[in-house]
N, C-alpha and C positions, 0 to 999 in steps of 0.2 A: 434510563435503561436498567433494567432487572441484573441485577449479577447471576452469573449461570455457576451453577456449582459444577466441580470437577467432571461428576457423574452421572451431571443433568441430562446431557445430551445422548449417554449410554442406557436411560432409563428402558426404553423401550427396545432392547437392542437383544435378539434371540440369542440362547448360547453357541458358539460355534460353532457347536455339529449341526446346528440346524442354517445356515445359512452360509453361501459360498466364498461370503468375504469374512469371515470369522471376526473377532475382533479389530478395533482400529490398529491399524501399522503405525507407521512414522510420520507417513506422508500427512494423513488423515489428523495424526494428533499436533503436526503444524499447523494445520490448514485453521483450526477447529478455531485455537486462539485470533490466526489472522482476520477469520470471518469476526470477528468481536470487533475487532482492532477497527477492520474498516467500516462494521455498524456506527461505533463510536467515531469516529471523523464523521460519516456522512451527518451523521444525527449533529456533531457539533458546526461544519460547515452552513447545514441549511438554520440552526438556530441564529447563528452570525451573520448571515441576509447572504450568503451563496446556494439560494436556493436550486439554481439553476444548475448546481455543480453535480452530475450523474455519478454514480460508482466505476463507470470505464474509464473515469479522467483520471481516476486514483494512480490507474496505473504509470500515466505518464509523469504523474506528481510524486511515484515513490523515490525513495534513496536511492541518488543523491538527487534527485530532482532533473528536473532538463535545460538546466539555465546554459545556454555556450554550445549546445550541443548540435549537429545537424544532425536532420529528420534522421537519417541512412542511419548514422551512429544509435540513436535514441533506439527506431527499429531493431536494429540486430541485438542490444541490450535487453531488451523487453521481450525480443525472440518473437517479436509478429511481423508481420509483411508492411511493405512499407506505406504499400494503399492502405491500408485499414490503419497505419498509424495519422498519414495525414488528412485521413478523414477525420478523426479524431482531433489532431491540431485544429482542421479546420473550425472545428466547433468550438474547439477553447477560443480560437483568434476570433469567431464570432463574439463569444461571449464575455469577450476584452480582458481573458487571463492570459493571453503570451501573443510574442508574433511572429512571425519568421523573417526575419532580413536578411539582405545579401549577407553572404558570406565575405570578410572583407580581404581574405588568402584568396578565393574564389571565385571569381565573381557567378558562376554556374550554380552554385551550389546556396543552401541559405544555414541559418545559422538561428536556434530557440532564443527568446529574452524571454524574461517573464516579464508584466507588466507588475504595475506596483499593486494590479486588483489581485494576479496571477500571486509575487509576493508577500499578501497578505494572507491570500487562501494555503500556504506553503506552510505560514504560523499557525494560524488554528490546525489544521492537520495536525503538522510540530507537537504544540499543546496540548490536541485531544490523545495524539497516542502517551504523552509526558502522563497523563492523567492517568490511561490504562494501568501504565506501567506502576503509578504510586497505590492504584487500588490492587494489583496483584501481589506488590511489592505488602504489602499490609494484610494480606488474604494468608499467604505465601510465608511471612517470616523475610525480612532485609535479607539474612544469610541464603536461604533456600532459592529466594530472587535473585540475588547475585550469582549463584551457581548457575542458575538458568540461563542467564545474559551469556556469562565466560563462556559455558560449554555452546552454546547458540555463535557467539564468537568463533570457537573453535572450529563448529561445523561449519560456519563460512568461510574458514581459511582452507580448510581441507575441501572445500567444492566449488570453487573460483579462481 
């Protein structure tokens, strides 16, 4: 994958008075890195023989992952409905990344494992985001990286 430079993505991008979302906000200049982030996983997932692993599963695999969790819990974390998340499940437990068992508080209720395919696909993600991070961290300057992490820290404390 091509490294994108800072001001790639604003190449083509009108000045302000001419278009109604003016320059990128905050939202936009998160987002920008995460779409890299999750190129980089899929591209290293399907290299590793999880070809089969779509970009929607990302979400159920993000931090901290879904290992212990019931479906309900996972749902309201991820902030989608709960049908759409275990449609979702349902495809990972086809595809022999997690499974749902009873719950053993509950017997109503079930309860995510990953399987061992489930966590293996949890390390390469793991690694390929490790990797982003050392090529930004080197793009960036170690100091300028570390600032980015901490203040990134920060704003997670302050919106959680």
């Amino acid at each position: 994958m091509a490294a994108r430079t800072p001001s790639s993505r604003f190449t083509n991008i009108a000045p302000a008075e001419e278009t109604p979302f003016g320059p990128p906000l905050i939202g936009a200049l998160l987002r920008m890195p995460w779409e890299a982030v999750q190129e980089r996983m899929l591209e290293r997932l399907h290299t590793h023989g999880f070809a089969d692993f779509d970009a929607s599963y990302l979400n159920v695999f993000q931090y901290p992952g879904p290992q212990g969790q019931r479906p309900s819990e996972l749902a309201a974390r991820l902030r989608v409905s709960k049908q759409a998340l275990n449609h979702l499940l349902g495809q990972l437990e086809q595809r022999g990344y997690l499974n749902r068992d009873a719950d053993p508080e509950d017997g109503r209720s079930k309860r995510i494992s990953l399987t061992p395919r489930g966590v293996k696909a949890g390390r390469v993600i793991r690694e390929a985001v490790a990797e982003m991070e050392e090529t930004w961290t080197q793009q960036l300057g170690p100091k300028r990286f570390g600032q980015l992490r901490a203040l990134l820290r920060d704003l997670n404390q302050l919106t959680w």
